[in-house]
Z-matrix of the N, CA and C atoms (Angstrom, degrees):
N
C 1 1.443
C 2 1.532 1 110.26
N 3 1.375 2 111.25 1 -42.22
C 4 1.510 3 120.47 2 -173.35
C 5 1.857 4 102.02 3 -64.33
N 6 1.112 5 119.41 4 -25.35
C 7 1.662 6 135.74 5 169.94
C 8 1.202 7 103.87 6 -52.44
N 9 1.524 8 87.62 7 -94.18
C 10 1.685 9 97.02 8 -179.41
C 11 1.267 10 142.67 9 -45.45
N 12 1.196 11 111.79 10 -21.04
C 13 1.561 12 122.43 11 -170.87
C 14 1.818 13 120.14 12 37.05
N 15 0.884 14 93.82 13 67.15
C 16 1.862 15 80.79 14 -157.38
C 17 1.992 16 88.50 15 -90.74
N 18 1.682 17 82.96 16 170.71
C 19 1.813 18 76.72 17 -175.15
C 20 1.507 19 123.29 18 -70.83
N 21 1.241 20 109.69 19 -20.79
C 22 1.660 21 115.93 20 -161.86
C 23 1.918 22 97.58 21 -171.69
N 24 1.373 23 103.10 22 123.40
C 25 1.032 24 136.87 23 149.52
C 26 1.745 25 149.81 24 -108.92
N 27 1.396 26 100.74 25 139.27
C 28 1.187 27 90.09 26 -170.51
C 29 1.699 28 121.10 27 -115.25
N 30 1.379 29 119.55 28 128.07
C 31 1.690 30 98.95 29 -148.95
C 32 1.861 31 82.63 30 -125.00
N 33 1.682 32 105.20 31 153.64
C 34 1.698 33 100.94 32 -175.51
C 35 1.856 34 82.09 33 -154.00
N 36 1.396 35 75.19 34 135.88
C 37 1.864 36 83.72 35 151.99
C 38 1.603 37 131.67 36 -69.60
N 39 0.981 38 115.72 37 148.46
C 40 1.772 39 112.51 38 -166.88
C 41 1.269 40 95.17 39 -96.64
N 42 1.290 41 103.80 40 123.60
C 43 1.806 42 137.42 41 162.27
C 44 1.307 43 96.46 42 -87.19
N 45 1.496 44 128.19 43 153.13
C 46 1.357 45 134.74 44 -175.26
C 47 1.689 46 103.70 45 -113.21
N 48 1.033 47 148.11 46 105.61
C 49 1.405 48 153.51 47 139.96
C 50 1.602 49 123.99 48 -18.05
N 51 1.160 50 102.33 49 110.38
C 52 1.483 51 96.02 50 -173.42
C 53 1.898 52 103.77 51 -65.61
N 54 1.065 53 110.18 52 130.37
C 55 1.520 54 106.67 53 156.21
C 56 1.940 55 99.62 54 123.64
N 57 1.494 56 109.18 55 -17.38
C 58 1.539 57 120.73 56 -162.00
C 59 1.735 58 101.76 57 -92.42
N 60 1.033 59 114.08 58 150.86
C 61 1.459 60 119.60 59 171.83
C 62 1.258 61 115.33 60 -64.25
N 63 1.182 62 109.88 61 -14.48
C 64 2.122 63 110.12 62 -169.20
C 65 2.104 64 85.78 63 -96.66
N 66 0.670 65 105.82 64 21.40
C 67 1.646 66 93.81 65 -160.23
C 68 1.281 67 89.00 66 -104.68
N 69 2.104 68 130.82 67 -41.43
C 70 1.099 69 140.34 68 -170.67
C 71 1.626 70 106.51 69 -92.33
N 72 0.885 71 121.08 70 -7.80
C 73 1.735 72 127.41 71 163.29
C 74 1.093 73 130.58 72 -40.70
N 75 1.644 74 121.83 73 105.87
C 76 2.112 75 120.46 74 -164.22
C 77 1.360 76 95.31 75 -72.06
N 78 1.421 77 126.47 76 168.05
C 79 0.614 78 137.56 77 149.48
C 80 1.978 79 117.21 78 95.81
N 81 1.519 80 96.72 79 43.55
C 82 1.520 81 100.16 80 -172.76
C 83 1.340 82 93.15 81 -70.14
N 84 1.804 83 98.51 82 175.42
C 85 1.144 84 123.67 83 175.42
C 86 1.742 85 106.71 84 -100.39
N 87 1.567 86 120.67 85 130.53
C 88 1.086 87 100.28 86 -168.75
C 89 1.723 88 109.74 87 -87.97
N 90 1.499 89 101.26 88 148.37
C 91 1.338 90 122.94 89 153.09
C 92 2.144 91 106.90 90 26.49
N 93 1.053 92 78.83 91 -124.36
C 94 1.575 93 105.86 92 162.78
C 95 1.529 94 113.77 93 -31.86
N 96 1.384 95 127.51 94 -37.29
C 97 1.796 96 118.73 95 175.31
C 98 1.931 97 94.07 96 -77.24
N 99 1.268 98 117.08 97 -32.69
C 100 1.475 99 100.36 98 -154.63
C 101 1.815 100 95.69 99 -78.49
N 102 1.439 101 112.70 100 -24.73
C 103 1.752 102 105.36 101 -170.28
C 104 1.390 103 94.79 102 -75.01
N 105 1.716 104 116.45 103 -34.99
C 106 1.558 105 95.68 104 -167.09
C 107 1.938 106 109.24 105 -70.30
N 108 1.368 107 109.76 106 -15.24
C 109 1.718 108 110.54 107 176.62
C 110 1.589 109 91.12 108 -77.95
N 111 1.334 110 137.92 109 -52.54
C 112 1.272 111 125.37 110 -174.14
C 113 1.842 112 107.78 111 -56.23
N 114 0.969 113 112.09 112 -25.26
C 115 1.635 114 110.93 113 -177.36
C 116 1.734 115 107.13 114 -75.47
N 117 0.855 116 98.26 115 -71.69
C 118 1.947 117 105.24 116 146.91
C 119 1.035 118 136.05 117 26.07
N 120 1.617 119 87.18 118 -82.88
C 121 1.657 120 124.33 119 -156.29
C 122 1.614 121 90.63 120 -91.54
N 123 1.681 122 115.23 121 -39.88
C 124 1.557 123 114.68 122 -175.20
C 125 1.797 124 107.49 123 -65.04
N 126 1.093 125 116.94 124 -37.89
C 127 0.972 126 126.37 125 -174.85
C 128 1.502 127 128.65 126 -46.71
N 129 1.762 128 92.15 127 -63.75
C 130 1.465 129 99.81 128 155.23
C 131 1.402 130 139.48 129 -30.40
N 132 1.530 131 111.14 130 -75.12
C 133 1.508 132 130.45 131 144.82
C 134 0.987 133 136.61 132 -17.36
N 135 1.442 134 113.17 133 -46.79
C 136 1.548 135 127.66 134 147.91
C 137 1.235 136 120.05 135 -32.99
N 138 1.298 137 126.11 136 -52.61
C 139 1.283 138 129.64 137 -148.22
C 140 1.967 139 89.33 138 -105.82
N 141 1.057 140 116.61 139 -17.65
C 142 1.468 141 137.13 140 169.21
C 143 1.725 142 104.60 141 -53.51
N 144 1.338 143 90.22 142 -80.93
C 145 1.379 144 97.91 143 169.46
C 146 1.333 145 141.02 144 -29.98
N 147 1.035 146 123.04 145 -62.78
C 148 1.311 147 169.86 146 -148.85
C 149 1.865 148 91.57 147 -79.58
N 150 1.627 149 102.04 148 -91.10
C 151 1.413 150 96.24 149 165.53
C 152 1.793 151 133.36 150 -42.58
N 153 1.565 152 127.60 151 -30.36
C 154 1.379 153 134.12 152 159.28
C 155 1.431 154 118.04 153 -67.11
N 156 1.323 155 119.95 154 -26.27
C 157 1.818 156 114.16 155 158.25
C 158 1.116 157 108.25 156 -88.02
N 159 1.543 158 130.23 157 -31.73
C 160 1.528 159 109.40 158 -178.29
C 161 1.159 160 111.45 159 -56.42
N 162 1.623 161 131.29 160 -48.48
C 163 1.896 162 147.44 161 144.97
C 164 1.505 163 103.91 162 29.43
N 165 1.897 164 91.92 163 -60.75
C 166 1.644 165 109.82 164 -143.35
C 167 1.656 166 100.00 165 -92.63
N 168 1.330 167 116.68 166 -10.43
C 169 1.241 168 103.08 167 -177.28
C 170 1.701 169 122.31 168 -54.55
N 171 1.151 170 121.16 169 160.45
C 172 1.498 171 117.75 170 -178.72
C 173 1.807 172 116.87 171 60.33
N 174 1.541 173 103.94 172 -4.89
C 175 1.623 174 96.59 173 174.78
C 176 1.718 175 99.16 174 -92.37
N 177 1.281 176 97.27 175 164.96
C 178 1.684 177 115.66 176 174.49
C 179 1.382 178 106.34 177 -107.58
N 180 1.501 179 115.36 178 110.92
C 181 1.156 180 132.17 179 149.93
C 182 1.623 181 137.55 180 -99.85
N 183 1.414 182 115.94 181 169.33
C 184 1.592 183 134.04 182 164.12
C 185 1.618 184 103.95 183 -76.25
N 186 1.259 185 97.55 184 132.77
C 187 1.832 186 105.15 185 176.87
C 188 1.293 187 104.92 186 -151.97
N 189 1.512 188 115.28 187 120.08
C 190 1.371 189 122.83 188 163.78
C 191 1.599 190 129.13 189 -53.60
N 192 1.340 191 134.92 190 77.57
C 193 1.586 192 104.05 191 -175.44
C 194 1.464 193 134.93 192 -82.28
N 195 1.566 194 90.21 193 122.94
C 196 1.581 195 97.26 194 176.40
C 197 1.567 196 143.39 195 -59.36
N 198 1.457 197 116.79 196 -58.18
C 199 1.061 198 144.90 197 175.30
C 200 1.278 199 112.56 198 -121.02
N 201 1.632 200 108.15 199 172.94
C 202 1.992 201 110.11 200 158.22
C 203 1.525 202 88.68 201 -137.85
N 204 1.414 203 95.95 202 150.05
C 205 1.456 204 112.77 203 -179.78
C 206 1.318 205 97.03 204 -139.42
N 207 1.634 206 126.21 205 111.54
C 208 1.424 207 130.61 206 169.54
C 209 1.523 208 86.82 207 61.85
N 210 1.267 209 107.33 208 -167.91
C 211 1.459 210 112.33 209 179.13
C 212 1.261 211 140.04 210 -66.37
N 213 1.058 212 113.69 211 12.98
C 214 1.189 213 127.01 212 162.69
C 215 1.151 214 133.90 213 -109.22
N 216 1.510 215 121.79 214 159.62
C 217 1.962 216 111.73 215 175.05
C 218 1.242 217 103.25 216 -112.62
N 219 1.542 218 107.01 217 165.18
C 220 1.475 219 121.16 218 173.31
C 221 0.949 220 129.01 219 -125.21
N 222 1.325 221 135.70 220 137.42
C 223 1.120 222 133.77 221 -131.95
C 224 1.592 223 122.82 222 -147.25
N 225 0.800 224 156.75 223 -153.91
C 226 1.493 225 165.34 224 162.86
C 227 1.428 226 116.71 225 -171.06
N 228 1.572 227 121.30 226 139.75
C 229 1.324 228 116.26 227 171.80
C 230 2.096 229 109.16 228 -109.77
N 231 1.019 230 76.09 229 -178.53
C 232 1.758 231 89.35 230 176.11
C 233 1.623 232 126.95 231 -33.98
N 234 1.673 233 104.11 232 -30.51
C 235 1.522 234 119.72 233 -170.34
C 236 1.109 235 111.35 234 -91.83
N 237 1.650 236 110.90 235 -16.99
C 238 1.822 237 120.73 236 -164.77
C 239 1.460 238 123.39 237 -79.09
N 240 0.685 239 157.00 238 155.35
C 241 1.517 240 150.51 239 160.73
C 242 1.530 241 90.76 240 -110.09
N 243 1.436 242 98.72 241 156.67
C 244 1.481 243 126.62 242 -158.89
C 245 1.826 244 93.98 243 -92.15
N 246 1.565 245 100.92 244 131.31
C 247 1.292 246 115.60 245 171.57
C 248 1.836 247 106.75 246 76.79
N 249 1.228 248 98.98 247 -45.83
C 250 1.608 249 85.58 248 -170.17
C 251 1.561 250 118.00 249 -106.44
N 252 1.806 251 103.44 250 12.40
C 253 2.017 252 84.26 251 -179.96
C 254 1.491 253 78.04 252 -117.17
N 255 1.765 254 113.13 253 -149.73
C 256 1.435 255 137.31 254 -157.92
C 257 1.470 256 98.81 255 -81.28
N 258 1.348 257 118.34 256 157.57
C 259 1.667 258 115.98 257 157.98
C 260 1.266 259 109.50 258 -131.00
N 261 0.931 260 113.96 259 -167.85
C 262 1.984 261 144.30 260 -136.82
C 263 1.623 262 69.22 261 -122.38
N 264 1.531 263 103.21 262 119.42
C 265 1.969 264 112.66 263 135.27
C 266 1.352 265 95.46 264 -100.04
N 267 1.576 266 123.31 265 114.64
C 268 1.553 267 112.44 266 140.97
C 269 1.151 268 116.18 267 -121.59
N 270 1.824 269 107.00 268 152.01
C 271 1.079 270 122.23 269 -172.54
C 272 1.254 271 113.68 270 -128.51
N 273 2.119 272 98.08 271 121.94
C 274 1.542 273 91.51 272 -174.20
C 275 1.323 274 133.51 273 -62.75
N 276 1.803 275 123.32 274 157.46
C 277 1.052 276 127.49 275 136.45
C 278 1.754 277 130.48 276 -96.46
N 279 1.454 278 82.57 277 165.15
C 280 1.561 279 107.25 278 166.29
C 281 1.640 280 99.26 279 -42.42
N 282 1.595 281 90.09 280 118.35
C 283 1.776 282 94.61 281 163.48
C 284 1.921 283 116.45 282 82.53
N 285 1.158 284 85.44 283 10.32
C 286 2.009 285 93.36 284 171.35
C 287 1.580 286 87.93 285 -140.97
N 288 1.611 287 88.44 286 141.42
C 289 1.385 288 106.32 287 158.58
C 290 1.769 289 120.77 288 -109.47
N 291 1.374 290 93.82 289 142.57
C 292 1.638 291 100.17 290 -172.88
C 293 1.464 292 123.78 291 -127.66
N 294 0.922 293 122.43 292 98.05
C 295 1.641 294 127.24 293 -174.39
C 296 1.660 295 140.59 294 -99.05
N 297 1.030 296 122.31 295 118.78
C 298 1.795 297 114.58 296 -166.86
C 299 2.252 298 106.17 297 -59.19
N 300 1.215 299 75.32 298 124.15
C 301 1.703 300 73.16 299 166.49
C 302 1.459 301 86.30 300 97.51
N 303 1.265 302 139.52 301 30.37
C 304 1.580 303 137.90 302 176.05
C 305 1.699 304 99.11 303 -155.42
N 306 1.812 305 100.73 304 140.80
C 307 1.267 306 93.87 305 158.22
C 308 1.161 307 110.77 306 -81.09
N 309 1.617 308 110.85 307 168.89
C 310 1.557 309 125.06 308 164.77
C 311 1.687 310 108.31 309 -143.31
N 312 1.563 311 97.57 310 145.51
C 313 1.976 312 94.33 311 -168.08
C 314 1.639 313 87.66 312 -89.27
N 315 1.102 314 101.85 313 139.41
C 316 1.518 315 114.87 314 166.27
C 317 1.643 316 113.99 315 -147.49
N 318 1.503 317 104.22 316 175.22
C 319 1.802 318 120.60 317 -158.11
C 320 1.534 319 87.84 318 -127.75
N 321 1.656 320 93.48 319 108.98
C 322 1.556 321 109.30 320 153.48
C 323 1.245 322 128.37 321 -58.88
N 324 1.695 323 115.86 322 109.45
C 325 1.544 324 110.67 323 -146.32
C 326 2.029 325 79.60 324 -117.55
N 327 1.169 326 141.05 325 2.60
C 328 1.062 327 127.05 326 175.90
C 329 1.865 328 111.14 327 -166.65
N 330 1.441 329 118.26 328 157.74
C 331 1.656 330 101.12 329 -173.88
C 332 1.619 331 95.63 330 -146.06
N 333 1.429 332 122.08 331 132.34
C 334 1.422 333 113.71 332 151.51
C 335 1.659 334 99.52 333 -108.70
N 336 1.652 335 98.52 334 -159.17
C 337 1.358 336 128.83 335 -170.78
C 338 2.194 337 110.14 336 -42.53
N 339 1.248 338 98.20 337 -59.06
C 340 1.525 339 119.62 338 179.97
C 341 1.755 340 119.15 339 -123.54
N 342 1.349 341 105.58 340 46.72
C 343 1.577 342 110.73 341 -171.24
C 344 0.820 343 92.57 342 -174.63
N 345 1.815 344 109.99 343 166.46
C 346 1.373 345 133.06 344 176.71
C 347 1.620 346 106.26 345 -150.76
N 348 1.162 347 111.17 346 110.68
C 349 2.020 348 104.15 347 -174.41
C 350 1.800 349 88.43 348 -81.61
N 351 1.477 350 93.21 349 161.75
C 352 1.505 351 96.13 350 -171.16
C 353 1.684 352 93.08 351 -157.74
N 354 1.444 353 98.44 352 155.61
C 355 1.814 354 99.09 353 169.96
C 356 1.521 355 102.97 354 -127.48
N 357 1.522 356 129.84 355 129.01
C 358 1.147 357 99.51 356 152.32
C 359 1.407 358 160.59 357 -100.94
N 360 1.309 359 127.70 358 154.16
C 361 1.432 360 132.81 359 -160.83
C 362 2.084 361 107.03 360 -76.40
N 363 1.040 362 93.67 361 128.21
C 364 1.688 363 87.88 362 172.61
C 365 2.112 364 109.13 363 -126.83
N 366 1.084 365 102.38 364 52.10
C 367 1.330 366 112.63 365 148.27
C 368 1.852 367 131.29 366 -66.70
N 369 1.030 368 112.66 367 -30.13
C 370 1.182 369 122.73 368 176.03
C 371 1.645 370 99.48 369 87.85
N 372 1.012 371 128.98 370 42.16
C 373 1.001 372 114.84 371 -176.47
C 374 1.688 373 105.99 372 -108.07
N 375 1.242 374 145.39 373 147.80
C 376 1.465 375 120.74 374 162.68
C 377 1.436 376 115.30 375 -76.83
N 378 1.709 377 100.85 376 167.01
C 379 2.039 378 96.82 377 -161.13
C 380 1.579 379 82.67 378 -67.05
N 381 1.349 380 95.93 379 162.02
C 382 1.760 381 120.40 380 131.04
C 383 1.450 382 106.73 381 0.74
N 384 1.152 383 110.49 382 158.17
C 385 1.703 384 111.49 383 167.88
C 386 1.918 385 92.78 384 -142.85
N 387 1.693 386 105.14 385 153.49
C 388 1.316 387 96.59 386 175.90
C 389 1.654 388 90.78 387 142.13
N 390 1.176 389 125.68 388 -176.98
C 391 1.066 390 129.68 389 155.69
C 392 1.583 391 115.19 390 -91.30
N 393 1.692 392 91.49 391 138.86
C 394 1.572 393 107.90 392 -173.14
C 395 1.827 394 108.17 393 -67.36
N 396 0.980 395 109.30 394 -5.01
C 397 1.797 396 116.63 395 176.53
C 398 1.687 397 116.32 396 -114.45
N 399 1.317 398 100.43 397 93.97
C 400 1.807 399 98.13 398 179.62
C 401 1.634 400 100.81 399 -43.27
N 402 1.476 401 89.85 400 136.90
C 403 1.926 402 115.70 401 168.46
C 404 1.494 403 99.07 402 57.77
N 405 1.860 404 116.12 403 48.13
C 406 1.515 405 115.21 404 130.75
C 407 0.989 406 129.95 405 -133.92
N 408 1.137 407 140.37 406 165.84
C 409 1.729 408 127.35 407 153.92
C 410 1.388 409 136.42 408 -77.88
N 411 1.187 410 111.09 409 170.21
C 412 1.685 411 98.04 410 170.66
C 413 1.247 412 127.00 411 -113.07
């Protein structure tokens, strides 16, 4: 994980399936050793995370918005997969319009672990182009 750095991972303890060959396999791992490696492994990632949105702060991106929750919308950009990586909090201002079911370019103004707060910009300008992660490609 510490290699790869990838943006978002998803880590689960193994339940065994009745009927599957991995299900009849000696030698499980018990209970309690596999959550504390799943605690671990989240941990890492965490701190993975965390540093690859901080990256994005102050860049201008494309963001899909999904929903609004309280005053804010939510969002996803280009890198995200739906439901299971980080999203976009943005929160409007005065003088941009923001709509669910539309992108809008906005400036990552803050980042934790699984989020990105964002405002958006209504200059008309299109974002930035480039990759959203200094020193990768796309």
């Amino acid at each position: 994980m510490r290699e790869a750095r990838l943006d978002h991972v998803g880590v689960f303890v193994y339940s065994p399936e009745p009927g599957t060959p991995a299900a009849c396999l000696p030698g499980r791992v018990p209970r309690e050793l596999a959550e504390e490696r799943r605690g671990r492994l989240l941990t890492v990632q965490q701190a993975i995370s965390w540093r690859r949105n901080a990256a994005l702060v102050g860049s201008e991106l494309r963001v899909l918005v999904e929903s609004r929750r309280g005053r804010a919308y939510l969002g996803r950009g280009e890198m995200d997969a739906p439901e299971v990586d980080g999203v976009f909090r943005i929160r409007p201002v005065a003088g941009t319009a923001i709509r669910t079911g539309e992108f809008a370019r906005v400036r990552v103004t803050a980042a934790a672990a699984y989020h990105r707060d964002a405002v958006p910009i209504g200059d008309g300008r299109p974002p930035q182009r480039g990759s959203p992660y200094p020193g990768m490609n796309q």
